[in-house]
Residue frames as a rotation matrix with the C-alpha (Angstrom) as fourth column:
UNK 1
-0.737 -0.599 0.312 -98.04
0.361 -0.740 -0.568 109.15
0.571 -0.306 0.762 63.49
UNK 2
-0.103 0.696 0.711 -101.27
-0.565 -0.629 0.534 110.10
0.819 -0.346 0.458 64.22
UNK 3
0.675 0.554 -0.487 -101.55
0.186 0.511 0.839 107.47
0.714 -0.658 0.242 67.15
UNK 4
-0.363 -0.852 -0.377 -98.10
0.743 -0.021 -0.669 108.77
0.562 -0.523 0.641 68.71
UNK 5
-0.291 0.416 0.861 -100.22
-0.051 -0.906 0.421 111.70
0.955 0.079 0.285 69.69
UNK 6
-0.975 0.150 -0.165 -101.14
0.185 0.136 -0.973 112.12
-0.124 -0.979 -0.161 73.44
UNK 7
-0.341 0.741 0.578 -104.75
0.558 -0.335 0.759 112.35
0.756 0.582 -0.299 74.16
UNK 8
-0.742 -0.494 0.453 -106.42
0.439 -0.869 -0.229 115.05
0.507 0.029 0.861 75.21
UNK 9
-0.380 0.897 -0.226 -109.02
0.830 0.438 0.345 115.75
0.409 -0.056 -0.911 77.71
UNK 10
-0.080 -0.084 0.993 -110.69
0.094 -0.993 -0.076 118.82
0.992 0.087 0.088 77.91
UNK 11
-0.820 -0.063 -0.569 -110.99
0.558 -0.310 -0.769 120.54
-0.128 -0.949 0.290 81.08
UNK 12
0.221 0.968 0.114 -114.39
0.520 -0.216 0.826 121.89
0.825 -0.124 -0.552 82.02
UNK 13
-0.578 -0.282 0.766 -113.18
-0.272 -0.818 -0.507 125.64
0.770 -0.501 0.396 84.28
UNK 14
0.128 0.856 0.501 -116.80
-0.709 -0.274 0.650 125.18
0.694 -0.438 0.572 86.13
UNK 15
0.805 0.375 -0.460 -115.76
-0.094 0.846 0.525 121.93
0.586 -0.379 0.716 87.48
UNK 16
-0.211 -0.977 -0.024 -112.62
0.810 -0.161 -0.563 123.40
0.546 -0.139 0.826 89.14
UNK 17
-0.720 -0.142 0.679 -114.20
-0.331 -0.790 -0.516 126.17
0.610 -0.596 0.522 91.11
UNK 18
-0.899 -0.188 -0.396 -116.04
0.106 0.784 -0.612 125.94
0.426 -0.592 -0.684 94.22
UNK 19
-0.243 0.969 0.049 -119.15
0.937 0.222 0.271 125.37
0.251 0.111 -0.961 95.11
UNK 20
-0.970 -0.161 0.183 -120.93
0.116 -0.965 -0.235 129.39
0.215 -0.207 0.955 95.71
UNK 21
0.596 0.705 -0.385 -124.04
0.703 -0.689 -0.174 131.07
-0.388 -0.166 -0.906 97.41
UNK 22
0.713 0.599 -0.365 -124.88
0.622 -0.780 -0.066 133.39
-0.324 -0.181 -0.929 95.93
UNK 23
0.831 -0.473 0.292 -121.50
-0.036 -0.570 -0.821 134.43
0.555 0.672 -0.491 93.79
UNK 24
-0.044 -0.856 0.515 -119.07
-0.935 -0.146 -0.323 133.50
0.351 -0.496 -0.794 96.67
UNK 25
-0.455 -0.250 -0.854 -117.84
-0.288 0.949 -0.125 130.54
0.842 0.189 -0.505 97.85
UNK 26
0.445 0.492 -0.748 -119.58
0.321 0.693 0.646 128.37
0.836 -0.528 0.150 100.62
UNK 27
-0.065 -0.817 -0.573 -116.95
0.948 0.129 -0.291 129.22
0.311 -0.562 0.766 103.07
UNK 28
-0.986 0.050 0.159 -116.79
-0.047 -0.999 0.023 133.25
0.160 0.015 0.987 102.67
UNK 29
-0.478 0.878 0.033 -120.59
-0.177 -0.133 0.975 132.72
0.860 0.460 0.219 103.35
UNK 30
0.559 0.212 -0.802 -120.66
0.720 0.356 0.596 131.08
0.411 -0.910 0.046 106.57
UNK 31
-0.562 -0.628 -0.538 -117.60
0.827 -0.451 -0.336 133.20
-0.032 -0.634 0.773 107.73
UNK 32
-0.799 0.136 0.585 -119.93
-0.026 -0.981 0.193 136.60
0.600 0.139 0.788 106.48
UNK 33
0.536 0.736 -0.414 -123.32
0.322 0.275 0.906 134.62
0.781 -0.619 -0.089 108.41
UNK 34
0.246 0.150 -0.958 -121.23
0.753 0.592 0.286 134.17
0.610 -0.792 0.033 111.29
UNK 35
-0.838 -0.469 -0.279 -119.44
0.543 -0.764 -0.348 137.62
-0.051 -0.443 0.895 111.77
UNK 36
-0.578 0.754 0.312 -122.66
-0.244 -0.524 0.816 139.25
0.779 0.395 0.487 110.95
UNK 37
0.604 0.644 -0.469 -124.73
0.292 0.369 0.883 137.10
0.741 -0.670 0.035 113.87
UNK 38
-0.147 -0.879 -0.453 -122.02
0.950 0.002 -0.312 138.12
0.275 -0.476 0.835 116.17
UNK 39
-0.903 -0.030 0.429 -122.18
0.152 -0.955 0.254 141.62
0.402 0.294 0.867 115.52
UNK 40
-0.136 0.985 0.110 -125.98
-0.396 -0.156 0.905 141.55
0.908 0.079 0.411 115.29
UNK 41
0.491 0.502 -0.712 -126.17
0.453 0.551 0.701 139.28
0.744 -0.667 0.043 119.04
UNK 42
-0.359 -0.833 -0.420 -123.23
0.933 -0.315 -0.173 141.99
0.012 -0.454 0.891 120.48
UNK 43
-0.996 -0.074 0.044 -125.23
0.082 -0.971 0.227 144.84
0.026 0.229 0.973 119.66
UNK 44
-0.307 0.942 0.136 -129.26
0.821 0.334 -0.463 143.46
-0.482 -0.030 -0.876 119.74
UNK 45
-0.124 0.628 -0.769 -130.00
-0.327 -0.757 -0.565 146.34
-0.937 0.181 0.300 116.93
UNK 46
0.364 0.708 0.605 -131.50
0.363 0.491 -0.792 144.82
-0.858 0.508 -0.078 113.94
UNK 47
0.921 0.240 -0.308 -130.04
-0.114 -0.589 -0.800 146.58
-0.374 0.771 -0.515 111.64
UNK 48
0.049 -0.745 0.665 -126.72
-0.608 0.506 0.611 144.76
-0.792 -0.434 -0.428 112.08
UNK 49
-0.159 -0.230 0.960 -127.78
0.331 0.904 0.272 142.28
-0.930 0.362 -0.068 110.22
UNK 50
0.947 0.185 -0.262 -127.96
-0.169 -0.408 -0.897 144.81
-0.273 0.894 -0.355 107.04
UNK 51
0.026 -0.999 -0.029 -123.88
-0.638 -0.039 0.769 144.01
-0.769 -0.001 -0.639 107.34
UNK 52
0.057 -0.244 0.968 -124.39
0.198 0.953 0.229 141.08
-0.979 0.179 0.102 105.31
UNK 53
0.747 0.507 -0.430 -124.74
0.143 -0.754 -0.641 143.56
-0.649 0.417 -0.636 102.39
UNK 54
0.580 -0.761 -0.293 -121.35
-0.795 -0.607 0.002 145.24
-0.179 0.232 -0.956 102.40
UNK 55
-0.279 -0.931 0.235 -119.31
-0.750 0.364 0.552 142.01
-0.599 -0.022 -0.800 103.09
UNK 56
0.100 0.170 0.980 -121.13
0.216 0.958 -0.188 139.91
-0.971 0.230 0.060 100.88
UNK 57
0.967 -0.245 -0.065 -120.15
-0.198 -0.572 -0.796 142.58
0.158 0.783 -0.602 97.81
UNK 58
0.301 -0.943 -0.139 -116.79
-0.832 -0.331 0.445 142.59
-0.466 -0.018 -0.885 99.22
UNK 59
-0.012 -0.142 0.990 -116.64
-0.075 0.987 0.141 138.94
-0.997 -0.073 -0.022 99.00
UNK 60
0.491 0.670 0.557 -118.15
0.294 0.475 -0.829 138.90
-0.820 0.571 0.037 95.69
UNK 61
0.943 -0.089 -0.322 -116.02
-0.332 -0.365 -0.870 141.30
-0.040 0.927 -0.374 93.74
UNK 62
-0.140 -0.936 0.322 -112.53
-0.888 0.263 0.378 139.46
-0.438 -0.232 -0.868 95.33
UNK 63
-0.215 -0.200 0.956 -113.97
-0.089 0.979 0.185 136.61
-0.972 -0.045 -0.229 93.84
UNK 64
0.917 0.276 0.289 -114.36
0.316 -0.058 -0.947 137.97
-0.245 0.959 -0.141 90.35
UNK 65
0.757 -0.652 -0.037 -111.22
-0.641 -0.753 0.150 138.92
-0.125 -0.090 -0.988 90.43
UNK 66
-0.445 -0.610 -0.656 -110.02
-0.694 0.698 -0.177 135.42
0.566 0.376 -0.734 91.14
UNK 67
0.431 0.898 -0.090 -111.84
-0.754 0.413 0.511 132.43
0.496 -0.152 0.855 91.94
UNK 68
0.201 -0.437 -0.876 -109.46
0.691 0.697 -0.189 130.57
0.694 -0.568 0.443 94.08
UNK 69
-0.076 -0.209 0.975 -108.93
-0.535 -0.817 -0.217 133.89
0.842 -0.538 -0.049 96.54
UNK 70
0.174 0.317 0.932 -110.15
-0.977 -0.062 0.203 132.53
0.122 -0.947 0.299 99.51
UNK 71
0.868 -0.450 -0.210 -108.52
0.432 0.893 -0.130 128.75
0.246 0.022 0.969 98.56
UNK 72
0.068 -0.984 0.167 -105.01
0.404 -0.126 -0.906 130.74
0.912 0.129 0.389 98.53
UNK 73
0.103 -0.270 0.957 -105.74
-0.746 -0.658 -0.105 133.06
0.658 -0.703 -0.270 101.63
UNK 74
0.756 0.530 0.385 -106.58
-0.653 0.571 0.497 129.74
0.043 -0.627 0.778 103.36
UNK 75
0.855 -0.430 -0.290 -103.53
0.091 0.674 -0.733 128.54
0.510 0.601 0.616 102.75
UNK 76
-0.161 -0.540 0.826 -101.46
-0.319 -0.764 -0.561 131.30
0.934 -0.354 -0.049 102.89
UNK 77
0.332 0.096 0.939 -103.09
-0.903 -0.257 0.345 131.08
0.274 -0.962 0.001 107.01
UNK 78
0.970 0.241 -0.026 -102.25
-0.227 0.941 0.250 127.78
0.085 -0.237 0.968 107.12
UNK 79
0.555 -0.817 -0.155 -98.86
0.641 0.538 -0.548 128.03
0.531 0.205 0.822 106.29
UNK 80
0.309 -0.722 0.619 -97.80
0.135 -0.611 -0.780 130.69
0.942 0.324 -0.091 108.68
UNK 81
-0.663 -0.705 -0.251 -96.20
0.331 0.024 -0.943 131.28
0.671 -0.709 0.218 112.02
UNK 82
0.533 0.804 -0.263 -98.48
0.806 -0.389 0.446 132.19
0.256 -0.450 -0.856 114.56
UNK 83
0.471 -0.451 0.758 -97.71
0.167 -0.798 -0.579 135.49
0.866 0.399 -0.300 115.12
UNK 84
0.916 0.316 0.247 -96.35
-0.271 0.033 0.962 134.59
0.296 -0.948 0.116 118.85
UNK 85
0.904 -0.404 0.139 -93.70
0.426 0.837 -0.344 133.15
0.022 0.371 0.929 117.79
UNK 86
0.243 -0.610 0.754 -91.94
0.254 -0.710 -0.656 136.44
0.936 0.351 -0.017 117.02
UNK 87
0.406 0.322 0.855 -92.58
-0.690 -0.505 0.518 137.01
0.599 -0.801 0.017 120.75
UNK 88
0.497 -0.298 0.815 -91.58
-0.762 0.301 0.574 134.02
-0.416 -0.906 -0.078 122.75
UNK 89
0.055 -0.786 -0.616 -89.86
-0.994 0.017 -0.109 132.38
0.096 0.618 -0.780 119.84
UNK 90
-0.729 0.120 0.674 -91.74
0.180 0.984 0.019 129.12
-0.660 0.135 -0.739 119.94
UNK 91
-0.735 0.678 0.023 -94.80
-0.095 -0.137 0.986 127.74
0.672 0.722 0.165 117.63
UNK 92
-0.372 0.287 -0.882 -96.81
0.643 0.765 -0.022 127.10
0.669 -0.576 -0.470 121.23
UNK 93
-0.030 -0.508 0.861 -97.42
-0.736 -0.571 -0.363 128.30
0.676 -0.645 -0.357 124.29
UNK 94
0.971 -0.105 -0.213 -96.76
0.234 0.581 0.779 125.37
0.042 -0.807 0.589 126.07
UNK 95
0.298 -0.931 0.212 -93.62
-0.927 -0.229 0.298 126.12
-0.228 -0.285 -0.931 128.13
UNK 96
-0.385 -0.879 0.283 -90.23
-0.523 0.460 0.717 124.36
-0.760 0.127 -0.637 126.85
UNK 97
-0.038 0.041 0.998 -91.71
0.748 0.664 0.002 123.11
-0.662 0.747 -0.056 123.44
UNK 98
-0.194 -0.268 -0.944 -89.73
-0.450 -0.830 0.329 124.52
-0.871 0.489 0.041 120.88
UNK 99
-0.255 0.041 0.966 -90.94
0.615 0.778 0.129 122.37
-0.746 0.627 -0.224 117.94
């Protein structure tokens, strides 16, 4: 009986989430770098680049919350309509391709 048993292999959580700087994922890190340099090269006042502060907390406590957050929003954007669509009621804007 005992060999009818399925076996079992644990799962290891750590090896299932994604790689992080700094308490957020790799991704949410570059996007906070790059809106931050933006900001900071749109304005030329040093202190800009204190932004990386606020959104790298935001980042940090959405991802204690749930560690796939930013795997699902990415999705989530992936799978929707551009929001044009509603407007000229294609997925494009090439004229006459309704696909």
């Amino acid at each position: 009986m005992a060999d009818d048993a399925p076996d079992l292999v644990p799962l290891v959580k750590a090896l299932t989430r994604a790689p992080t700087l700094f308490g957020v994922p790799y991704m949410f890190a570059m996007f906070n770098i790059v809106v931050t340099a933006v900001i900071f090269l749109a304005t030329k006042n040093l202190l800009t680049l204190l932004l990386v502060l606020p959104i790298h907390s935001f980042g940090y406590f959405l991802s204690l919350l749930d560690d796939q957050m930013f795997m699902v929003l990415r999705v989530k954007a992936a799978k929707t309509p551009p929001r044009s669509k509603a407007v000229w009621h294609v997925k494009s804007y090439a004229p006459g391709d309704s696909a």
